[in-house]
C-alpha positions in Angstrom: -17.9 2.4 -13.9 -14.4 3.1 -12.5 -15.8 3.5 -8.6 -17.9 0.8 -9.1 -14.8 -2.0 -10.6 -12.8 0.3 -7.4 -15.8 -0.7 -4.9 -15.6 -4.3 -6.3 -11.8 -4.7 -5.4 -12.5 -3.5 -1.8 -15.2 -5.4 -0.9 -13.9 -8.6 -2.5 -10.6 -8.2 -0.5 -11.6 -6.8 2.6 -14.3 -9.8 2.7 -11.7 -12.5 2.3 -9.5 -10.8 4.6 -12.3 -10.7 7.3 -13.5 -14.3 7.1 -10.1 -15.9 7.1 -9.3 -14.0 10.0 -12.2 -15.2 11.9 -11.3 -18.5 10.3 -8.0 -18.3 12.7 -10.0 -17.6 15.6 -12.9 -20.0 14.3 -11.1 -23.5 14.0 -9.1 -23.5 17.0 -12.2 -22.6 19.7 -13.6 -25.6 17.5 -10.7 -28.1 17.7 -10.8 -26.9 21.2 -14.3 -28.0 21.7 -15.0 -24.5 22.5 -18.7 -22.9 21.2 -18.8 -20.4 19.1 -21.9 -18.3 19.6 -21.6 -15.6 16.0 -19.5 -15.7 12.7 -20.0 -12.6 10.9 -18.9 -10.6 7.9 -19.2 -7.1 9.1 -21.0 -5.9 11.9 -24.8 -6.5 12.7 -25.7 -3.8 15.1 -29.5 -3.6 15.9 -29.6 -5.8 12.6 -28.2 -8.6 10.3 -28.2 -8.4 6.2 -28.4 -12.4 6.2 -27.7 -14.8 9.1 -28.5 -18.8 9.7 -28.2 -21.0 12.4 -25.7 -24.1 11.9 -25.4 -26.1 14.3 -24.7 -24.1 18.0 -23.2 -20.7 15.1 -25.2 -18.3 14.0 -23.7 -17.3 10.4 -24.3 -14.5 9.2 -23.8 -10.8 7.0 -23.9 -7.3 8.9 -24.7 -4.4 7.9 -21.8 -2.6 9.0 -18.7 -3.0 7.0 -16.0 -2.2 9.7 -14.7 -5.6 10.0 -16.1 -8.8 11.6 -16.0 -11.3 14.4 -16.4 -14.2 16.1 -18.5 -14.8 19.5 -17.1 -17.1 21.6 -19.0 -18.5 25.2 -17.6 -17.4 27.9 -14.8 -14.6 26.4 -14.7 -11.2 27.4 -14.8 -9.1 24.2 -16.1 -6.2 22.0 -19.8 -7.6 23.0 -19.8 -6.9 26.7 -21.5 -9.8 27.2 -21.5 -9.3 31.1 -25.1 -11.7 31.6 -22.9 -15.0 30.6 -20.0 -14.1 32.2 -21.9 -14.0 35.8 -23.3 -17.4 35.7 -21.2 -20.2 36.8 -18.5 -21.8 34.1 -19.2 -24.3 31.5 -17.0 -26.3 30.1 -17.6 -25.2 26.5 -16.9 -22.3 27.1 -13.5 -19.9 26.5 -12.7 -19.1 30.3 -12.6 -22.6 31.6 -9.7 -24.3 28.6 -6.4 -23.9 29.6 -4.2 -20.7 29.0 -1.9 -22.3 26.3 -5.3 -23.2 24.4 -6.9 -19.8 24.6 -3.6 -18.2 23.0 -3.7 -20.2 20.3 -7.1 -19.3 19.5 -6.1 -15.8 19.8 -3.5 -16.0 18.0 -5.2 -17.8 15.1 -6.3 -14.7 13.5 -3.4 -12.8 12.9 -1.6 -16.3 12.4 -4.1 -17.1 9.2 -2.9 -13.5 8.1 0.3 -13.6 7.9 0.3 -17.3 6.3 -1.7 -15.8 3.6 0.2 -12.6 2.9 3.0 -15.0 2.2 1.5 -17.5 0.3 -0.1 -14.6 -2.4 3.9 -13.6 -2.8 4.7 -17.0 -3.8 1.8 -17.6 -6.2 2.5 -14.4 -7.5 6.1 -15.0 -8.1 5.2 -18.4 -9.8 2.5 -16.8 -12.0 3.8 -13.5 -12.7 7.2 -13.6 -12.1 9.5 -10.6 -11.4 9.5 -8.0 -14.1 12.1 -4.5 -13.5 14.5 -2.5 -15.3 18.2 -3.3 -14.3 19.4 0.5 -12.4 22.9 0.0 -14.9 20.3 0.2 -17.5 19.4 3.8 -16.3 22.7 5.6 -18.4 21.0 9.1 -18.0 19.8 8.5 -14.0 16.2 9.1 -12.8 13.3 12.2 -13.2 12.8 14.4 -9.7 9.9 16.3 -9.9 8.3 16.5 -6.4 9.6 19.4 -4.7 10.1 17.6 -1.4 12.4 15.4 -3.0 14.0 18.7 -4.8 14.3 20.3 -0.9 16.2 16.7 0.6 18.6 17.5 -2.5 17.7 15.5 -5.0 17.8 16.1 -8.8 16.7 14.9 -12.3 19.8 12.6 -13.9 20.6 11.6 -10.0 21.6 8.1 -10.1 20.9 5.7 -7.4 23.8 3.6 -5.9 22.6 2.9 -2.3 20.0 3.1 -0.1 21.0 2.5 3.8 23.8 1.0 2.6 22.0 -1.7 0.6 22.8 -1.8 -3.3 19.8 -0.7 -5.7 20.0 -3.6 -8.2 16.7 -3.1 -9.7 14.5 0.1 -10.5 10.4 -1.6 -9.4 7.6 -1.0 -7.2 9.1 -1.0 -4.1 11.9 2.1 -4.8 9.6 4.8 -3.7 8.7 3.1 -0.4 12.3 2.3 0.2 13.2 6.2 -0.1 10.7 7.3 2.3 11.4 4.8 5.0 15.6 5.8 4.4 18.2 7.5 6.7 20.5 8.1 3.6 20.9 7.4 0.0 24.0 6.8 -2.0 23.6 8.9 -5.5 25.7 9.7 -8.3 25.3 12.9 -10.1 27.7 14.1 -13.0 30.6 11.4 -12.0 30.7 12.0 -8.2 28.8 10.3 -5.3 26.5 12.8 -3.3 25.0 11.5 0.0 21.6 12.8 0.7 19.8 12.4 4.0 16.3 12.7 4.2 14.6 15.2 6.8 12.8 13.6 9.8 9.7 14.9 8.4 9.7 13.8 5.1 6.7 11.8 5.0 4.9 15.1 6.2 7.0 17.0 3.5 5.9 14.8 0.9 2.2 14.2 1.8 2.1 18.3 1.3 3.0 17.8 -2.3 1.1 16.6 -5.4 3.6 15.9 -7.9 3.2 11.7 -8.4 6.2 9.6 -7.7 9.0 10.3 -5.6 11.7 9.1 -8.4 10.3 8.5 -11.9 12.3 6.5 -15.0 12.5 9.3 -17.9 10.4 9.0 -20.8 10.2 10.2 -24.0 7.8 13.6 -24.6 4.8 11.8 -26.1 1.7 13.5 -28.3 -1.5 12.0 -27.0 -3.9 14.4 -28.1 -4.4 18.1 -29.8 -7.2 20.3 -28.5 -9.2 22.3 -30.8 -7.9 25.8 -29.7 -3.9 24.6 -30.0 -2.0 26.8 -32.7 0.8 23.1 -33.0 -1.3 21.7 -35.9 1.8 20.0 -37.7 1.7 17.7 -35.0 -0.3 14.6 -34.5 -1.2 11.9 -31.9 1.8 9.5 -30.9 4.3 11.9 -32.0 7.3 11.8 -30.0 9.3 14.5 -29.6 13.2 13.8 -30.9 14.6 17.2 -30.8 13.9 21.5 -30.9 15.5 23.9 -32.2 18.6 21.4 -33.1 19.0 20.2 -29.5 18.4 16.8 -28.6 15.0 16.0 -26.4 14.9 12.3 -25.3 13.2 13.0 -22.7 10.3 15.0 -21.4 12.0 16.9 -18.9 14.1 18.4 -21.4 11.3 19.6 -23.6 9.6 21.0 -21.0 13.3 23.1 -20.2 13.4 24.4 -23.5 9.8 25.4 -23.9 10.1 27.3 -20.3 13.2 29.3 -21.8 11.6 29.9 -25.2 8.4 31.3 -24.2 6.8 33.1 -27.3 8.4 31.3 -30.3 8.3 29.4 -33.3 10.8 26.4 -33.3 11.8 23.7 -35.4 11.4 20.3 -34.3 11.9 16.6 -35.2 9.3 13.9 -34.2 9.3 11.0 -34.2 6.1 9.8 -36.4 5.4 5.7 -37.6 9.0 5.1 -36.5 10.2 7.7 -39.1 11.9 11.0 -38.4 9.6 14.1 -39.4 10.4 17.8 -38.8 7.8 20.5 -37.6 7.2 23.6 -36.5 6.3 24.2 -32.7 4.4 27.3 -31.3 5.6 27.9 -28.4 3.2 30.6 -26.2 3.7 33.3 -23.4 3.6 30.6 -20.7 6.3 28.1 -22.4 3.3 25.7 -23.2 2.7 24.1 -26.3 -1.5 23.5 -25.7 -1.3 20.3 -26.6 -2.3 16.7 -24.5 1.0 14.5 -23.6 0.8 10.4 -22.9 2.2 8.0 -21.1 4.6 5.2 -23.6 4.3 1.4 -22.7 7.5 -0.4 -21.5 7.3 -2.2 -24.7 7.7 0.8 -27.0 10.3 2.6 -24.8 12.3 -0.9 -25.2 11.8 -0.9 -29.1 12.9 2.9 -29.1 16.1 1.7 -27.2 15.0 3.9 -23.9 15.3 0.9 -21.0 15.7 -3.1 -21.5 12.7 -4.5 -19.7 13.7 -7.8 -17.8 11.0 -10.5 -16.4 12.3 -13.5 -14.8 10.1 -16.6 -14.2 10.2 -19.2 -11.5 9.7 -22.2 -11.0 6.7 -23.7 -8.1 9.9 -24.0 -6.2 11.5 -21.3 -7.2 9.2 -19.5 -6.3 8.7 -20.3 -2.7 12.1 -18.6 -1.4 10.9 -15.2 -3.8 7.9 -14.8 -2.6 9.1 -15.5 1.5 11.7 -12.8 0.7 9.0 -10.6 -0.5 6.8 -11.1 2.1 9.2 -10.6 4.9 11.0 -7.7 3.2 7.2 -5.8 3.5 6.4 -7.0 6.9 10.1 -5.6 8.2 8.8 -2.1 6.0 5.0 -2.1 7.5 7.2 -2.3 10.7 9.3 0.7 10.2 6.1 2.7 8.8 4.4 1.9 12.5 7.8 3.0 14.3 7.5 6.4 12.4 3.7 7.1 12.9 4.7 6.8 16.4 7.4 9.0 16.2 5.9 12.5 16.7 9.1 14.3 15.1 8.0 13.0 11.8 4.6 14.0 11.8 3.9 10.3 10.0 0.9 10.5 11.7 -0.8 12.8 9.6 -1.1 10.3 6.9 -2.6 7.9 8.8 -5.7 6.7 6.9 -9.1 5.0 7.4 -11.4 3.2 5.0 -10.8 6.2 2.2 -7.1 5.5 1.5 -7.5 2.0 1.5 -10.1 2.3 -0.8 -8.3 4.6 -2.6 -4.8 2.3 -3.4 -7.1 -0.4 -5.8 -7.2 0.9 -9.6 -9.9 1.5 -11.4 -9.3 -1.1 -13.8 -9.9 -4.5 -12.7 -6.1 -6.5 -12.6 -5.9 -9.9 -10.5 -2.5 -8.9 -10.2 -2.7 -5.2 -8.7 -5.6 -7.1 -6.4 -3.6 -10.1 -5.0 -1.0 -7.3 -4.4 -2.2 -4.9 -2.3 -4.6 -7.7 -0.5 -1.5 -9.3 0.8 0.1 -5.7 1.4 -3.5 -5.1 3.9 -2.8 -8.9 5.1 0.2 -7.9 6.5 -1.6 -4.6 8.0 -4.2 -6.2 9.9 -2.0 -9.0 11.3 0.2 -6.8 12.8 -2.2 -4.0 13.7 -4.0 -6.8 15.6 -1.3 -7.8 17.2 -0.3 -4.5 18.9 -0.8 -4.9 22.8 -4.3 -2.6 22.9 -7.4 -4.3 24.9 -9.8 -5.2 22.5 -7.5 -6.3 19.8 -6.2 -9.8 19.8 -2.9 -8.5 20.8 -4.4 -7.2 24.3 -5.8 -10.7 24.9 -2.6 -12.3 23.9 -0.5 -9.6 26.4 -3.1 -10.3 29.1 -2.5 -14.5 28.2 1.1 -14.4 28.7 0.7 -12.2 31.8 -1.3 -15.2 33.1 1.0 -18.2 31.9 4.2 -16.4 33.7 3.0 -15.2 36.6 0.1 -18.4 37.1 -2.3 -15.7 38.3 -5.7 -15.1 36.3 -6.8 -11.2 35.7 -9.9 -11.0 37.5 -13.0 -10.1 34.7 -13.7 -7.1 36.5 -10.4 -5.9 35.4 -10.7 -7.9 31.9 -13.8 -5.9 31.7 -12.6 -2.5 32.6 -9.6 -2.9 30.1 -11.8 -3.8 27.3 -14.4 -0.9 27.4 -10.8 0.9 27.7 -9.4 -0.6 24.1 -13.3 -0.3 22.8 -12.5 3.3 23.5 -9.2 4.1 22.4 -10.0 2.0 18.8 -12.9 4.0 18.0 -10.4 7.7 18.8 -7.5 6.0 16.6 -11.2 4.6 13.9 -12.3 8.3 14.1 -8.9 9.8 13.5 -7.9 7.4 10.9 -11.2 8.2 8.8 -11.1 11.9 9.8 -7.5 12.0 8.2 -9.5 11.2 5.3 -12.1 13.4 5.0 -9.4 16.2 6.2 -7.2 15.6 2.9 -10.7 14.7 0.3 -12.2 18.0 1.4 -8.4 20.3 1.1 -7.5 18.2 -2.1 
């Protein structure tokens, strides 16, 4: 059920994604009295899952979910249409409207995504708000468990005071990817400030490790479950651990310590049981493990327990507009930055570039509007700017070849349109095969 609610999300997004897109290209060539031959979700090579003719447009479903396009007369694109482009111009079609017409249409695409990336952070600011822990609220600092983080110097308590020089306010979503794209971070560990600079091959460092989050708030060491074979029979589901062997454990990385350097032994405890303090009696064995299933505790019970104060601040329609332009900006600006490093062989960023897979992979497998409008303007933002890189075949060739044209008044001949298409046709299918290979590379050495 999970891969099929999973399949749902990326279907449903990369669908809306695709049409609008082609929307941008769509309503232009129209306005522009330009025909449009094909508008179609997906690709319909040898064959089409639906199609109808409207009109002078063939409408229609493909087989092939790789994307989508329009056809429009008398263009030089991914078809190769080389038949139309030999007989004499028409006026309806692409080649004959002027050059400040055919960059609109171009540019309609990526336009439409952009637009919509921005507009999802505004309705999600006005429906969800804003909802983070304050960093002053972090007295005891943050949990480092992934060793590349451990390597670049980091440690567990490290509090955050900086990151390239810009304050950390808030602990939310957008921490982790912050870190990775940084040249240095401010901390503070044990009253003095510490300034860590990453590696240049960080991303690669990290991609080699499997231990979750870059930073982590502490939590508390919670019970979720005790197996059949587990000798800890005094303790019971929801149990959180308050302290061993008279030291105090309020959080889990400080029960997992004192397990590790009590391998072996019988200790006494204190949970925490029905919001009542109840002592037991922990078996500790040879490898420092208790045998027993730990959980996850819900920002609403660490806030009754007195762990973090969870803040959510609502806007206004209004309001909202400004947060949600911020937001979207702030994550074009980062997508930016993740491009300049996966073309930045020292940083080996390249290796996690990924196809279909690790898109796929990012939805949850619950179903949540809000984790869907999230990373559907996130991939909004992708393909806008992916599309808008200067490679043939992509709008941004067409737009680079437009503006080649409007300065210098010359026309590239279609021979050479031609030639530099089946080029870009080429070099997107290396980067498609790469991408997806990068995928099937990390699924099969998981």
């Amino acid at each position: 059920m999970d891969i099929v609610i999973k399949l749902s999300q990326f279907l449903l997004s990369l669908s809306l994604l695709i049409i609008l897109h082609e929307l941008g290209h769509f309503i232009p060539a129209k306005l522009f009295k330009t025909r449009v031959e094909k508008f179609y979700l997906f690709f319909d090579v040898k064959y089409s899952l639906f199609k109808k003719k409207i009109g002078e447009t063939e409408y229609g479903i493909g087989w092939l979910p790789l994307g989508g396009y329009v056809k429009i007369s008398g263009m030089i694109d991914e078809s190769m249409d080389k038949e139309q482009m030999a007989l004499p111009p028409q006026p309806w079609e692409f080649r004959t409207k002027p050059a400040w017409q055919r960059l609109i249409i171009m540019l309609g695409g990526v336009t439409v995504n952009f637009i919509l990336a921005f507009i999802i952070y505004i309705g999600m600011a006005f429906v969800y708000g804003d909802t983070y822990i304050a960093n002053t609220d972090l007295k005891d600092g943050l949990l480092v468990e992934n060793p590349a983080m451990i390597k670049a110097g980091f440690r567990t308590g490290d509090k955050l005071i900086s990151i390239d020089d810009k304050k950390v306010e808030n602990i939310d979503g957008d921490l982790n990817m912050n870190i990775i794209m940084s040249k240095k971070i401010l901390i503070e560990r044990n009253g003095k400030q510490i300034t860590i600079t990453p590696p240049t091959d960080f991303v690669d460092q990290l991609s080699k490790t499997e231990k979750g989050l870059l930073l982590r708030m502490r939590i508390p060491f919670a019970v979720k479950d005790i197996p059949a074979e587990s000798a800890n029979k005094d303790l019971k589901p929801k149990d959180i651990m308050v302290s061993i062997n008279g030291q105090e454990t309020k959080y889990y990385d400080q029960v997992m310590t004192i397990l590790k350097n009590n391998k072996g032994k019988t200790l006494p405890a204190v949970v925490l049981r029905d919001l009542k303090q109840t002592p037991v009696n922990l078996k500790v064995n040879k490898n420092g493990k208790l045998v027993i299933e730990t959980g996850s505790v819900d920002l609403k019970t660490l806030e009754k327990l007195g762990y973090y104060k969870i803040s959510t601040k609502q806007y206004s329609f209004l309001e909202s507009i400004p947060v949600g332009l911020e937001k979207g900006k702030n994550q074009l600006v980062n997508y930016g930055k993740q491009l300049k490093m996966i073309f930045n062989p020292q940083t080996k960023a390249y290796k996690q570039v990924g196809g279909f897979g690790a898109i796929f992979g990012i939805f949850p497998p619950t179903w949540s509007w809000e984790a869907f409008w999230t990373i559907t303007a996130l991939l909004s933002i992708m393909l806008g700017v992916m599309n808008l890189l200067p490679i043939p075949a992509l709008d941004g060739g067409h737009v680079m070849f437009l503006l080649y044209e409007m300065i210098s008044g010359k026309k590239p001949s279609d021979k050479f349109l031609e030639n530099a298409q089946m080029i870009g046709i080429v070099l997107l299918i290396t980067l498609l095969i790469f991408a997806n290979g990068n995928d099937i590379y990390k699924a099969i050495t998981k």
